[in-house]
C-alpha positions as CSV (number, residue, x, y, z in Angstrom):
1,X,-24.3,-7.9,-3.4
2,X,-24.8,-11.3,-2.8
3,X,-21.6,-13.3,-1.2
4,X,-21.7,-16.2,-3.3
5,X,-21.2,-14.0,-6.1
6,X,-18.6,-11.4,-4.6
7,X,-16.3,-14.4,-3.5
8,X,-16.1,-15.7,-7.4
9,X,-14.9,-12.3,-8.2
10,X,-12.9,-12.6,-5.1
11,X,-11.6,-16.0,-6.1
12,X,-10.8,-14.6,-10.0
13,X,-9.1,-11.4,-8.8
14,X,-6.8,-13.5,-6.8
15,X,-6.3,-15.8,-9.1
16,X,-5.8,-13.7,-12.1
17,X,-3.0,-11.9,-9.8
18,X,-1.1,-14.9,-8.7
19,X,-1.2,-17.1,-11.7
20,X,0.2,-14.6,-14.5
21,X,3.5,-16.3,-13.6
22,X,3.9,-19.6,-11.4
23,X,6.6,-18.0,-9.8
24,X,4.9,-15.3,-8.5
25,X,2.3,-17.6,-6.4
26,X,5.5,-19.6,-5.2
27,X,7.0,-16.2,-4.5
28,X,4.3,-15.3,-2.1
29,X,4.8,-18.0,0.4
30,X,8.3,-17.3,0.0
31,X,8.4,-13.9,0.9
32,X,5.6,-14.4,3.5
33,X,8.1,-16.4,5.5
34,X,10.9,-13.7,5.1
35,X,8.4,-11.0,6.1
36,X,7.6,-13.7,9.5
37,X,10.9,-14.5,10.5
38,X,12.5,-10.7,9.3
39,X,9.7,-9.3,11.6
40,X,10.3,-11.7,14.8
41,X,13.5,-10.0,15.0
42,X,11.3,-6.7,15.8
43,X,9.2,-8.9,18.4
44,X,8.7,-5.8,20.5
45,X,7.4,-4.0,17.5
46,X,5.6,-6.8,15.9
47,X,3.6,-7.3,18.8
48,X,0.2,-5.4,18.7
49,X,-1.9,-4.3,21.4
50,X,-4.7,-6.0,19.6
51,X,-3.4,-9.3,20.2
52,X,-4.6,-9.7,23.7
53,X,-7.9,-8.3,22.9
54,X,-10.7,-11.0,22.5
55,X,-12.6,-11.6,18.8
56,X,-16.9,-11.6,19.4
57,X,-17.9,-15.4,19.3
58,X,-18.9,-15.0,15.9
59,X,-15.9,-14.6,14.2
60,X,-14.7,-18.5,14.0
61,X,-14.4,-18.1,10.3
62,X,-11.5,-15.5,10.6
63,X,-8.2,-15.9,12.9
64,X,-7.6,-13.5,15.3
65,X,-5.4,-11.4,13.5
66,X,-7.6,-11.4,10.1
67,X,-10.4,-10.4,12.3
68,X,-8.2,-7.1,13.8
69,X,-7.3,-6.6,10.1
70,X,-10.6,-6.6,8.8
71,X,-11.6,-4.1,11.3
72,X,-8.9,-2.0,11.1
73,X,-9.4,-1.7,7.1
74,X,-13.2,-1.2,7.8
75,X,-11.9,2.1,9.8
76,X,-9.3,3.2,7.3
77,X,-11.4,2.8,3.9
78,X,-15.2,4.0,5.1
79,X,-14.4,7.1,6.8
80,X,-17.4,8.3,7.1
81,X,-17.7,10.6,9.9
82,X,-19.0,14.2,9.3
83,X,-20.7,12.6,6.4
84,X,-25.0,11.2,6.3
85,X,-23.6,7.8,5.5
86,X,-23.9,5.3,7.8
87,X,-20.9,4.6,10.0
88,X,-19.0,1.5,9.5
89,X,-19.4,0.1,13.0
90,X,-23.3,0.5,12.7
91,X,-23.3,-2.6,9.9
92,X,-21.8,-6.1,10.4
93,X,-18.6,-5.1,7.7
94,X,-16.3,-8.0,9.1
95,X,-19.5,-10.3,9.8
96,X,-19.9,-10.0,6.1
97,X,-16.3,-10.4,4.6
98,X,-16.0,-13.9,6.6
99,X,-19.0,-14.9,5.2
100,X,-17.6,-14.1,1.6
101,X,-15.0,-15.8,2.1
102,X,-16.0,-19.1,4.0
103,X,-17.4,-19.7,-0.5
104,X,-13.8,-19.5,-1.3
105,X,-12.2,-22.9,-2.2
106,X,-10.0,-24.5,0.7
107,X,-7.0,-23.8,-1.7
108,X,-7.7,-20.2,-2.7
109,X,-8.7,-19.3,1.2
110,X,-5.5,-20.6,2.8
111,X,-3.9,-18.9,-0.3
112,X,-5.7,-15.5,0.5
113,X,-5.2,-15.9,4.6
114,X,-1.2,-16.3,3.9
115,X,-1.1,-12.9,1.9
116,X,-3.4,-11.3,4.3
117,X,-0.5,-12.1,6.9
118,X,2.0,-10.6,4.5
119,X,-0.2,-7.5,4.0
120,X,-0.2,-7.1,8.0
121,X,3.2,-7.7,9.0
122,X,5.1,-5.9,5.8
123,X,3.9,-2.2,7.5
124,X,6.8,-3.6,10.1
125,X,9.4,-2.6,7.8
126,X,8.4,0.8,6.8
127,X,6.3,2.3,10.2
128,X,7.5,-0.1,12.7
129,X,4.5,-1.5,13.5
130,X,1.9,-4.0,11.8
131,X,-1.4,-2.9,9.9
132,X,-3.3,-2.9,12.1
133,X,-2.0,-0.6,14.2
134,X,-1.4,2.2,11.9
135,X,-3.6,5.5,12.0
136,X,-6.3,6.0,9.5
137,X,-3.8,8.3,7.2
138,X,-0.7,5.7,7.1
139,X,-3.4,3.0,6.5
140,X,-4.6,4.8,3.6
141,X,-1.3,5.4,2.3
142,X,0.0,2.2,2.9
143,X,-3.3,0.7,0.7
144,X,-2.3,3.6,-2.0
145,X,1.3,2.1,-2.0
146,X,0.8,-1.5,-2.4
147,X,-1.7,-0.7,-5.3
148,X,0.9,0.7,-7.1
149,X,3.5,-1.8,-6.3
150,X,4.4,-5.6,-7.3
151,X,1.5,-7.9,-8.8
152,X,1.3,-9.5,-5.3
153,X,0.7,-6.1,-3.4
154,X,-1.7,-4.7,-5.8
155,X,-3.5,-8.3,-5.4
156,X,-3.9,-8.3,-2.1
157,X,-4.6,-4.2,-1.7
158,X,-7.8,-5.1,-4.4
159,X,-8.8,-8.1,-2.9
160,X,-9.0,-6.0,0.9
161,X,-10.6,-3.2,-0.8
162,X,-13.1,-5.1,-2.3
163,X,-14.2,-7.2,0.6
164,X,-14.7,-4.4,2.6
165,X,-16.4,-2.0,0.4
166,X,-18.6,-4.9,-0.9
167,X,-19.4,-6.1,2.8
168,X,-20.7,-2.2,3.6
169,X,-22.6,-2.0,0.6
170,X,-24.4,-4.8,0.7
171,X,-26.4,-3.8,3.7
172,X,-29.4,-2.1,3.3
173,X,-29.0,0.4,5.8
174,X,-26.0,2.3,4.0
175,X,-28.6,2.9,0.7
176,X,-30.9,5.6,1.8
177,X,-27.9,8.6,2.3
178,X,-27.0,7.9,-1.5
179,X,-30.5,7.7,-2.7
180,X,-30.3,3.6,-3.7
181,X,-33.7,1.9,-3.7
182,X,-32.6,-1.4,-3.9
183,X,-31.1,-4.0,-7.3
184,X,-33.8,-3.8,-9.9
185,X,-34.1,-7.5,-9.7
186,X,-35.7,-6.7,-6.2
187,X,-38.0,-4.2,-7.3
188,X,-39.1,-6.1,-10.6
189,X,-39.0,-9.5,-9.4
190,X,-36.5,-11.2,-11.6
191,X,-35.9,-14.7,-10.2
192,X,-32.6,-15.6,-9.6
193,X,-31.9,-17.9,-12.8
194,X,-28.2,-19.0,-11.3
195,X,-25.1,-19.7,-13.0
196,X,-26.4,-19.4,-17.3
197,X,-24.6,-21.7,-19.8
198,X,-22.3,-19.7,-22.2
199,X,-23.7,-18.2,-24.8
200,X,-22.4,-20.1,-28.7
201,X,-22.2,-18.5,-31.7
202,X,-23.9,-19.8,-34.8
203,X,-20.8,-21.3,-35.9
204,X,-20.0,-23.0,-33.3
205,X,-24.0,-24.5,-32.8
206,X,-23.3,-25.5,-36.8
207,X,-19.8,-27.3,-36.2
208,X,-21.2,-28.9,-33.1
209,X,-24.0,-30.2,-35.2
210,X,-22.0,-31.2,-38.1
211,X,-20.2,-33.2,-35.6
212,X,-22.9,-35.0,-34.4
213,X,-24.5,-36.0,-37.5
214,X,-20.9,-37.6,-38.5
């Protein structure tokens, strides 16, 4: 799928999420920095062997810990193994999320990279550890429990999910296991027409003009 166009949906899934009531985006920040300073009293535990562990010199989109995120999702939501799909670590899946998100507005990215935080150091408070270093199964069902918890959890669970599935998919090599030849737009040569103009009813055309010739 092309990035430009996965980080508008992105961008509106976030938005829709945070914005149903002001509080709720306020909230977020709010409970971001309970979850930081709650969690530095578990120093020990909020520590994560990850941390001392290098990013590849590609990765100066993402911080550190978004990076380990990323890739620890990547394992949790594509296993793959004992399966004819590709594996995860075969395909750039956290190359591809940073570049979806380096389209997102400065606002909505620094927005996105606080609740990613969240996301990681909330797993503190019910495994004792962050995110990123829970086994595939608590992974899963710590994304199954945030989608069915507050606006903000199911938010950021979607938006995770979405990155990383869209970022696998969108490589060509993961198509020929499932039998996918490719968007039809390839394989008929549809040009790209952009961004088209809404489309108006008749009714509105006729005020518009009405208003014109006034």
């Amino acid at each position: 799928m092309n990035s430009h166009l996965q980080s508008r949906r992105i961008s509106a899934v976030w938005q829709q999420g945070m914005a149903r009531r002001r509080f709720l985006k306020l909230g977020l920040f709010g409970v971001a920095g309970v979850a930081a300073v709650a969690a530095g009293g578990f120093a020990l535990l909020r520590r994560s062997p990850l941390d001392d562990q290098p990013v590849p010199p590609w990765a100066t989109g993402l911080s550190a810990a978004e990076f380990h995120l990323f890739d620890r999702a990547r394992q949790a939501l594509l296993p793959v193994t004992g399966t004819a799909l590709v594996h995860s670590d075969k395909v750039p899946v956290v190359q591809n999320v940073q570049q979806t998100l380096s389209y997102l507005d400065p606002v909505t990215r620094k927005e996105l990279g606080t609740g990613l935080g969240l996301f990681d150091n909330a797993a503190v408070f019910s495994h004792g550890c962050r995110f990123v270093d829970l086994d595939d199964a608590q992974a899963c069902e710590f994304f199954d429990r945030w989608g069915e918890g507050s606006v903000i959890q199911r938010t950021l669970a979607t938006v995770i999910k979405q990155l990383v599935y869209s970022a696998y998919w969108q490589e060509e090599a993961t198509w020929a296991p499932v039998e996918f030849d490719g968007p039809v737009s390839d394989r008929w040569g549809l040009p790209y027409l952009g961004n088209a103009p809404m489309p108006e009813s008749p009714n509105m055309a006729s005020t518009v003009s009405e208003g014109d010739n006034a």
